[in-house]
C-alpha positions as a Markdown table, in Angstrom:
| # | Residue | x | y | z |
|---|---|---|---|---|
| 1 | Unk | 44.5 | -14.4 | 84.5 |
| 2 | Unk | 42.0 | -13.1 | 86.9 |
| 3 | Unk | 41.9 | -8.7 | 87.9 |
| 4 | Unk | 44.0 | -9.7 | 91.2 |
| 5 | Unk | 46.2 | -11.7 | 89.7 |
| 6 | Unk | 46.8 | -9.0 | 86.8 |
| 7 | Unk | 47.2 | -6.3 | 89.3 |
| 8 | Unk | 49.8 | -8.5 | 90.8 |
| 9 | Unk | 51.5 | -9.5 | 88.0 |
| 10 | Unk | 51.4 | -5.7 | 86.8 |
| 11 | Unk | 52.9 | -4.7 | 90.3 |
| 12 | Unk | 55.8 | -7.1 | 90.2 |
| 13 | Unk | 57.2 | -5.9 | 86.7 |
| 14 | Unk | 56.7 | -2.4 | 88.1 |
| 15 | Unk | 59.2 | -3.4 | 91.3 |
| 16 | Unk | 61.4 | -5.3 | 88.9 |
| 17 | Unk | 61.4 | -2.6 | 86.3 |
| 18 | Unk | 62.0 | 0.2 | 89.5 |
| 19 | Unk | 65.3 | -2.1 | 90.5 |
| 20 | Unk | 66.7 | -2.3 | 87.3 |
| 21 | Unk | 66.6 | 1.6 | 86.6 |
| 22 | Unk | 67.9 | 2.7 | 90.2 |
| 23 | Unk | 70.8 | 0.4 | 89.6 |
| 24 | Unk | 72.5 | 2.7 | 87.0 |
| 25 | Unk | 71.9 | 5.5 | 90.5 |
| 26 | Unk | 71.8 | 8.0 | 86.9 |
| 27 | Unk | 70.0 | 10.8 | 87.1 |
| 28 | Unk | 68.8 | 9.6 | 83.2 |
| 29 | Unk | 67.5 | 6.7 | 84.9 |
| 30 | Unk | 64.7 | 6.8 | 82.7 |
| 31 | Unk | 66.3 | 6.0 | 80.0 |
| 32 | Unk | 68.2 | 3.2 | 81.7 |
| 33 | Unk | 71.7 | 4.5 | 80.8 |
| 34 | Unk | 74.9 | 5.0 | 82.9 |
| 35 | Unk | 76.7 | 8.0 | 81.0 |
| 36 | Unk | 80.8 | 8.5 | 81.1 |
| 37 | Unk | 82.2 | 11.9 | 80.1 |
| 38 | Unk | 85.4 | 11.8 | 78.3 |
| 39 | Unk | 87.5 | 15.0 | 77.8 |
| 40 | Unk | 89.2 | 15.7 | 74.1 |
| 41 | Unk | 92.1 | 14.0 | 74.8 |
| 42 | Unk | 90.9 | 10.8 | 76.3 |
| 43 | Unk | 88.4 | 10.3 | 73.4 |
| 44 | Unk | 90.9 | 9.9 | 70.3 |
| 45 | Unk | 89.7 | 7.8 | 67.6 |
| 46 | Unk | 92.9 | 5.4 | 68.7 |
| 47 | Unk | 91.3 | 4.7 | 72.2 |
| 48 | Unk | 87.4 | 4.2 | 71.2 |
| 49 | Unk | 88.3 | -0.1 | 71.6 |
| 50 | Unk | 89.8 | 0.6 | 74.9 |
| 51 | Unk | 86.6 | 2.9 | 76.3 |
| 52 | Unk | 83.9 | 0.2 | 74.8 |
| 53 | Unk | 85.7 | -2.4 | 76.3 |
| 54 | Unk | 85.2 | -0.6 | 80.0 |
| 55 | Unk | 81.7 | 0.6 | 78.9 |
| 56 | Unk | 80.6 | -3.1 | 77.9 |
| 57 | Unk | 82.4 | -4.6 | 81.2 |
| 58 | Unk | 80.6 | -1.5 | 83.2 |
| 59 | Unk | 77.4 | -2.3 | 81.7 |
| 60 | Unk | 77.1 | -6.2 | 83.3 |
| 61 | Unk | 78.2 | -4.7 | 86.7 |
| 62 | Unk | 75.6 | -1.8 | 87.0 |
| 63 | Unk | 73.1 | -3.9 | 84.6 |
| 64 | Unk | 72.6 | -0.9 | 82.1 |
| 65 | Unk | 73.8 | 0.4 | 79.3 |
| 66 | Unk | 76.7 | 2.7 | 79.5 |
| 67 | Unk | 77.6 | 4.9 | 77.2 |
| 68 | Unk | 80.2 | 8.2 | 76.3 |
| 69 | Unk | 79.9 | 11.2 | 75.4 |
| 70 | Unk | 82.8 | 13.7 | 73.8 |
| 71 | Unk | 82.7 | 17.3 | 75.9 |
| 72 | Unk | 84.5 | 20.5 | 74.6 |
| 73 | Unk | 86.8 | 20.8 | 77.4 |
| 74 | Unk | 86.2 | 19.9 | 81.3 |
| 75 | Unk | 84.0 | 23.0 | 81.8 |
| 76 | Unk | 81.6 | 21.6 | 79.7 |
| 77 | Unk | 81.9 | 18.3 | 81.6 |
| 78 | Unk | 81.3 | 19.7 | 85.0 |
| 79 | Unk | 78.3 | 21.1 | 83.5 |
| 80 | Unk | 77.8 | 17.6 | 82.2 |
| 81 | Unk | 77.8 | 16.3 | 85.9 |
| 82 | Unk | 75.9 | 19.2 | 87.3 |
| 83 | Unk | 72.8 | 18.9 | 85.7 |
| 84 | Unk | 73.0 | 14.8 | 85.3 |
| 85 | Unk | 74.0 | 14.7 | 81.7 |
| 86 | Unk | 76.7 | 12.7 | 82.5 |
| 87 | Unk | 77.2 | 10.6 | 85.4 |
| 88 | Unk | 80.9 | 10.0 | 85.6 |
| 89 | Unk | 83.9 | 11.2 | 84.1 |
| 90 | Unk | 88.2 | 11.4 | 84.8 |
| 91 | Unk | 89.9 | 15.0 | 85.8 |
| 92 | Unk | 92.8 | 15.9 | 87.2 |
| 93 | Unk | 93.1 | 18.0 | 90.6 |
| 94 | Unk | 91.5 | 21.5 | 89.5 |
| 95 | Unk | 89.0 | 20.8 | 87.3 |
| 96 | Unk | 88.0 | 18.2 | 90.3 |
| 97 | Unk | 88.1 | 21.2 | 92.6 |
| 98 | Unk | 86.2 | 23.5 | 90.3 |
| 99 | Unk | 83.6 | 20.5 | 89.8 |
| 100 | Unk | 83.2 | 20.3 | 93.9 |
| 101 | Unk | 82.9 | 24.3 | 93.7 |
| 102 | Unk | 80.6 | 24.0 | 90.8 |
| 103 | Unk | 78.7 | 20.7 | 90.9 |
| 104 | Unk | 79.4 | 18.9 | 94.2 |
| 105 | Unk | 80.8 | 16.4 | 92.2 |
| 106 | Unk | 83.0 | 13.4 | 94.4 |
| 107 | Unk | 85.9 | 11.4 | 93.0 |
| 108 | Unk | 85.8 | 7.4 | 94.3 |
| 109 | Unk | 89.1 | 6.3 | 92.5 |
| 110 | Unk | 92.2 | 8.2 | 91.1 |
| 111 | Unk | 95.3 | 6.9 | 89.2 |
| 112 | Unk | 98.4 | 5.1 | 90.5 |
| 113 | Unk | 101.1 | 3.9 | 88.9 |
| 114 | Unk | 101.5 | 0.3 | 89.5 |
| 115 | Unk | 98.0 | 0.2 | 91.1 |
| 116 | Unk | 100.4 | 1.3 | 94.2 |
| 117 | Unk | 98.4 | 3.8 | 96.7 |
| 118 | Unk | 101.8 | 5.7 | 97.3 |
| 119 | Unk | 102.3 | 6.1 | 93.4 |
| 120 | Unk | 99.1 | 8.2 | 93.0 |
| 121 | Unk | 100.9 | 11.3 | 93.0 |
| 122 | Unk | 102.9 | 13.6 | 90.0 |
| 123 | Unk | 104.7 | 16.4 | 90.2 |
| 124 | Unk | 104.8 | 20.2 | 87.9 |
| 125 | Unk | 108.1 | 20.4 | 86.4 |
| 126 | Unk | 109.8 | 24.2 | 85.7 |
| 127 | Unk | 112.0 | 23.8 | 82.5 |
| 128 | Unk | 114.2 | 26.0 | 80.4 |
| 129 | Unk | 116.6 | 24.9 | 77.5 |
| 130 | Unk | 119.7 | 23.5 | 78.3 |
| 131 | Unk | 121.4 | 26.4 | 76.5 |
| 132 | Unk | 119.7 | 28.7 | 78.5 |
| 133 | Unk | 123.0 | 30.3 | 80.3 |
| 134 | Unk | 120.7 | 32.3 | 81.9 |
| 135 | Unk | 118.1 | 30.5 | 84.1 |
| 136 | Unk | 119.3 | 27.6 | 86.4 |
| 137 | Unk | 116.4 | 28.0 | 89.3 |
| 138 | Unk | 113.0 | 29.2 | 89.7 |
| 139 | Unk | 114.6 | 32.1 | 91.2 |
| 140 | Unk | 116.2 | 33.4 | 87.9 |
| 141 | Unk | 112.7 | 33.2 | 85.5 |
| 142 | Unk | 111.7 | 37.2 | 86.9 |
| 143 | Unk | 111.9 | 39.4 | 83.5 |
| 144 | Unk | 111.7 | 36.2 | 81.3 |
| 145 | Unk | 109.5 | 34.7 | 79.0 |
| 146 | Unk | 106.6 | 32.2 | 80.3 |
| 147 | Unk | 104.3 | 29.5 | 78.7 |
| 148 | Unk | 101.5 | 28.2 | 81.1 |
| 149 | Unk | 99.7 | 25.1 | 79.9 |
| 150 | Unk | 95.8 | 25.9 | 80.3 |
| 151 | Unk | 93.9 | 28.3 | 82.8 |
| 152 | Unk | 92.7 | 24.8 | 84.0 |
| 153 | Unk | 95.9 | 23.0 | 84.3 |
| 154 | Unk | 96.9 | 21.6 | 87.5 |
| 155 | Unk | 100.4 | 21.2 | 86.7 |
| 156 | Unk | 100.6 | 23.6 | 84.1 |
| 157 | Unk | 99.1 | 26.5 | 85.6 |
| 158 | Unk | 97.5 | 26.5 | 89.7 |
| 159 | Unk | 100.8 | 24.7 | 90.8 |
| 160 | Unk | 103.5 | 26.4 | 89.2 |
| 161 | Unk | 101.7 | 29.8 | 90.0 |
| 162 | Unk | 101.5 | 28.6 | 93.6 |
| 163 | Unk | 105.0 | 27.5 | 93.4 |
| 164 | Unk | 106.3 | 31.1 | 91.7 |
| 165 | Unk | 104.2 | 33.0 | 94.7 |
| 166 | Unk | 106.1 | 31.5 | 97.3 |
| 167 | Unk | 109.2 | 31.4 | 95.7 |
| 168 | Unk | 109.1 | 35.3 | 95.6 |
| 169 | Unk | 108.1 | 36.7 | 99.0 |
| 170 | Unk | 108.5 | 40.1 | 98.8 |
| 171 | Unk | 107.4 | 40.9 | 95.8 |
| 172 | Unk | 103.3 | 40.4 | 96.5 |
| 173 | Unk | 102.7 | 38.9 | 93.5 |
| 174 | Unk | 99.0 | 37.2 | 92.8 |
| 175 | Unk | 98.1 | 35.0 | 89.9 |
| 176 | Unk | 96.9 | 38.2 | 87.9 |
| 177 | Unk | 100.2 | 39.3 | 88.2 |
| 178 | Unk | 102.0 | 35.8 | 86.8 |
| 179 | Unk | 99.6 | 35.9 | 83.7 |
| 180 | Unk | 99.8 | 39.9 | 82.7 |
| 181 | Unk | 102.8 | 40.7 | 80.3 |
| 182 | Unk | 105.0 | 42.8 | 81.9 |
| 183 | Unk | 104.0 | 42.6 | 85.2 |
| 184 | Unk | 106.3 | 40.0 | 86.6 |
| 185 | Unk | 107.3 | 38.0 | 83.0 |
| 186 | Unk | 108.4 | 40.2 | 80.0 |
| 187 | Unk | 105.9 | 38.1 | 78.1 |
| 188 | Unk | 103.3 | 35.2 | 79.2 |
| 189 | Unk | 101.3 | 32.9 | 77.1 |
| 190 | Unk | 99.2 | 29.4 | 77.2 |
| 191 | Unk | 100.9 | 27.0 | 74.9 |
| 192 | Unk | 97.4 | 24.5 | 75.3 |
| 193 | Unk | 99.1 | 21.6 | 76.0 |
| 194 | Unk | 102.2 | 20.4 | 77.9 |
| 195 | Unk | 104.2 | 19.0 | 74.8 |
| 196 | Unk | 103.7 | 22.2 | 72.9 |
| 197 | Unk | 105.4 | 23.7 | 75.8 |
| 198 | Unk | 107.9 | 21.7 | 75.8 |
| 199 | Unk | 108.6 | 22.1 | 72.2 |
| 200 | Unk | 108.4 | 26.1 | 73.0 |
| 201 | Unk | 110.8 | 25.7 | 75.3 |
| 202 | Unk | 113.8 | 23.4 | 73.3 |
| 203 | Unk | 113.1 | 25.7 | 70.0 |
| 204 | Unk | 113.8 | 28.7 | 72.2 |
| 205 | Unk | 109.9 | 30.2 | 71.7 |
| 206 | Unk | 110.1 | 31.0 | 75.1 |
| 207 | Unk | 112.0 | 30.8 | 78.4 |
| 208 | Unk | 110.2 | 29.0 | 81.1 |
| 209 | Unk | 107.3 | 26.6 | 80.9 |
| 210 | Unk | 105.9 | 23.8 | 82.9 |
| 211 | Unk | 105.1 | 20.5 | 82.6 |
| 212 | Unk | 103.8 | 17.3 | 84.3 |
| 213 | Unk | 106.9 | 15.3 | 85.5 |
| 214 | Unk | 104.8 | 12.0 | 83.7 |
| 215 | Unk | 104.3 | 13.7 | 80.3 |
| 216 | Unk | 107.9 | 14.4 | 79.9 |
| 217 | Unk | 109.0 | 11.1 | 80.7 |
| 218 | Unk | 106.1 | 9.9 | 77.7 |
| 219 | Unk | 107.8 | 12.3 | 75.7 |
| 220 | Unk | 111.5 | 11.2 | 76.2 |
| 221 | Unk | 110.6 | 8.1 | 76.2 |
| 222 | Unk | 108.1 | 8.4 | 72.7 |
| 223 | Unk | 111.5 | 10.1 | 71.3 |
| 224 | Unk | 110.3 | 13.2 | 71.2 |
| 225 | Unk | 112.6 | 14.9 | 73.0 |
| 226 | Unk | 116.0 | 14.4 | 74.7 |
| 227 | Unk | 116.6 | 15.1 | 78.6 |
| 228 | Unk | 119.5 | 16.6 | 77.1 |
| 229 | Unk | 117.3 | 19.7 | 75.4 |
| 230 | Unk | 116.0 | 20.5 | 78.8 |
| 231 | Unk | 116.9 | 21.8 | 82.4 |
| 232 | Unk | 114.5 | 21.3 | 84.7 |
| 233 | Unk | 114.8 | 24.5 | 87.6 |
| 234 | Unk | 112.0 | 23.4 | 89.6 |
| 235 | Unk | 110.1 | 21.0 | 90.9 |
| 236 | Unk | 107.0 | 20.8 | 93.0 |
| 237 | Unk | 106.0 | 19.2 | 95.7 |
| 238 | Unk | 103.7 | 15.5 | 95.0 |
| 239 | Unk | 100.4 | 16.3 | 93.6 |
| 240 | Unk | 97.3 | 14.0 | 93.6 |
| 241 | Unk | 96.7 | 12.1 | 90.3 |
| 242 | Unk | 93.8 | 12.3 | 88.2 |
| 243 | Unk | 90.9 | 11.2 | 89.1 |
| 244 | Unk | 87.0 | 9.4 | 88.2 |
| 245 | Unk | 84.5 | 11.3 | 89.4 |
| 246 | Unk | 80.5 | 10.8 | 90.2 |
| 247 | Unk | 78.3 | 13.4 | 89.9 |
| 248 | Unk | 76.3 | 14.3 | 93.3 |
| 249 | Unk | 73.1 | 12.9 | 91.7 |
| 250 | Unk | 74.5 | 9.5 | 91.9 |
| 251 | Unk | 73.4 | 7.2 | 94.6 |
| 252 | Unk | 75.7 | 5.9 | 97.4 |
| 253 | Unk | 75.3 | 2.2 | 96.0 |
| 254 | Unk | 76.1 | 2.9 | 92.4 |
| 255 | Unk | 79.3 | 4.5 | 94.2 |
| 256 | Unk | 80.5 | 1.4 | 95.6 |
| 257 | Unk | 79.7 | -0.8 | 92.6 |
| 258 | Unk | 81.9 | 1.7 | 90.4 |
| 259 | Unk | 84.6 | 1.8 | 93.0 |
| 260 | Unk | 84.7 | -2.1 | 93.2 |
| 261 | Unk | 84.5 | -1.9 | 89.5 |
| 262 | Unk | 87.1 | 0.5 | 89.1 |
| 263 | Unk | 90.0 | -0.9 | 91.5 |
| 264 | Unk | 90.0 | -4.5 | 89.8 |
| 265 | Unk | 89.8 | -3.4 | 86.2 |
| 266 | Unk | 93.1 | -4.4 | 84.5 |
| 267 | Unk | 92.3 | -3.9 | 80.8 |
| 268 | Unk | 95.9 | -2.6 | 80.2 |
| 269 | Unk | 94.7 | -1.3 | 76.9 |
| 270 | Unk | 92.2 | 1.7 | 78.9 |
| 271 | Unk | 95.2 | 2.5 | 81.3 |
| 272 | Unk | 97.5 | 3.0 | 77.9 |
| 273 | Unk | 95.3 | 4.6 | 75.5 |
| 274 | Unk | 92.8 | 6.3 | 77.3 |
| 275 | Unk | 94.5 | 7.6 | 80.5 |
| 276 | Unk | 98.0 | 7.4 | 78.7 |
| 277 | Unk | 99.8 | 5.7 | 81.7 |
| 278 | Unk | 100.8 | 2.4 | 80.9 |
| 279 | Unk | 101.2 | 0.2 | 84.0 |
| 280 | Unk | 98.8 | 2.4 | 85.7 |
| 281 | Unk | 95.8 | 0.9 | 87.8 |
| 282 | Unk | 92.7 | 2.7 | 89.7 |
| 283 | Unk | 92.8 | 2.4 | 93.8 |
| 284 | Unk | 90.3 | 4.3 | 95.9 |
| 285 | Unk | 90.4 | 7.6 | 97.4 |
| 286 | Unk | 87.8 | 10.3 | 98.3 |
| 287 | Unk | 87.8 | 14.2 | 99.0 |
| 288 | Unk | 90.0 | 14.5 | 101.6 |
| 289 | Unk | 93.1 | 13.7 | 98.8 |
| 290 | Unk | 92.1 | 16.5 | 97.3 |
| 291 | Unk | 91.9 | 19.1 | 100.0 |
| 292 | Unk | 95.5 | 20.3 | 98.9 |
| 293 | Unk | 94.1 | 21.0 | 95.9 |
| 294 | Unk | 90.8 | 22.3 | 96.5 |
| 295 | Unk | 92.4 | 24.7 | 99.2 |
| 296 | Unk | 95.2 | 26.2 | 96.6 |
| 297 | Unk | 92.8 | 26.4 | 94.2 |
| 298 | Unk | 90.8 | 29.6 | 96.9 |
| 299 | Unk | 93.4 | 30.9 | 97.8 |
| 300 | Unk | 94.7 | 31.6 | 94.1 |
| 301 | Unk | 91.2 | 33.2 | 93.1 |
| 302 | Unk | 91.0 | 34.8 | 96.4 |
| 303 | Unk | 94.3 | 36.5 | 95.6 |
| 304 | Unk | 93.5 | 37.7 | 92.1 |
């Protein structure tokens, strides 16, 4: 091959090479890999088939490798996205809204049951024992005993705070006040998770907790618990599902391959083990679902 021809040739696989990286739109694009951030409790040793079954389909659509990581907790994810360690990952309503705050970060598709657009919503559930004699409303929990979720908790913390705030006017309570013993509950605590809660609640650890209206149905329906141990006082007003999220490094194009991707993928396996909603399906959405959210979530830390 002659010097021009070389130079050509040489040019070409440069061009080809170029294409094939900017298709993953990853900010590790040099290393040709398409990385998905996966919180605790989506990356269980019980749903590693399901997410290398998306990560393999992903992988012919964007022409890269895709791979996961496991973070700590969602802080560690938004991070993750931030500075392009990770290039997509799945959050509920305010760790997205932190992650916008934080990382710019932009969700493309969020859950729905039934793949139905007017299914992608959930609701934060108030519950107390049913042999509770003394708590029948969200009015009646003042001087009781509270377990949030998680400081990061849509369900299990920004909403019901939000919800207790407006259900007493005149006291001028702030989230501070909700989460300082004494101060509004005789005693407050995070329980971690929603089924601990639960389990708080029907052993008689505590008063009040919350919950996701969807994990107490898994929970009823896994056996258990009975919707006779409970009696739910209070419940909130729709809240956007969970979401997949790209970070802001990822280019427009890469966006609408993994929304294309994401909306047609029926692997009923990943919508049972990994986001634990069987029967669910992805459909499209963008910031403005979240606004709700993303507005609470100042007005909460603006009040503390």
């Amino acid at each position: 091959m002659n010097r021009i021809g070389k130079l050509i040739c040489t040019a070409l696989v440069s061009v080809l090479a170029a294409g094939a990286l900017a298709s993953c739109g990853s900010a590790s694009a040099e290393d040709n890999v398409f990385t998905i951030a996966y919180a605790p409790n989506e990356s269980t040793e019980q749903s590693a088939d399901a997410r290398n079954g998306l990560a393999g389909d992903l992988s012919e659509v964007l022409g890269c490798e895709v791979e996961e990581i496991q973070a700590s907790d969602y802080n560690a994810i938004i991070e993750a996205l931030r500075t392009g360690k990770a290039d997509m990952a799945y959050m509920g309503g305010l760790n997205l809204a932190l992650g916008v705050e934080r990382a710019g970060i932009e969700p493309i598709v969020m859950k729905a049951d039934d793949g139905d657009p007017e299914k992608a919503v959930y609701h934060s559930l108030l519950i107390t024992s049913s042999e509770n004699e003394d708590i029948y409303s969200i009015e009646d929990i003042q001087g009781k005993t509270m377990a949030f979720v998680d400081p990061n908790s849509t369900s299990g913390n920004l909403i019901p705070t939000s919800e207790i705030i407006k259900a007493f006017p005149d006291e001028d309570l702030n989230s501070d006040m909700l989460h300082t013993n004494g101060e509004f509950f005789e005693a407050v605590s995070f329980s971690g998770k929603h089924q601990a809660g639960l389990q708080a609640v029907i052993m008689g650890d505590v008063d009040v907790a919350p919950i996701s209206d969807q994990i107490l149905e898994a929970e009823i329906a896994a056996g258990n618990a009975s919707a006779d141990d409970i009696r739910i006082i209070h419940e909130s007003a729709p809240i956007p599902s969970e979401a997949m999220v790209v970070g802001k490094h990822v280019d427009e194009e890469t966006r609408e391959q993994l929304t294309e991707f994401l909306v047609n993928y029926d692997n009923e396996a990943y919508f049972t083990d990994v986001i634990k909603n069987e029967g669910a399906r992805f459909v499209a959405c963008d910031i403005s679902d979240y606004e709700p959210i993303i507005e609470l979530n100042e007005t909460i830390n603006t009040e503390e």
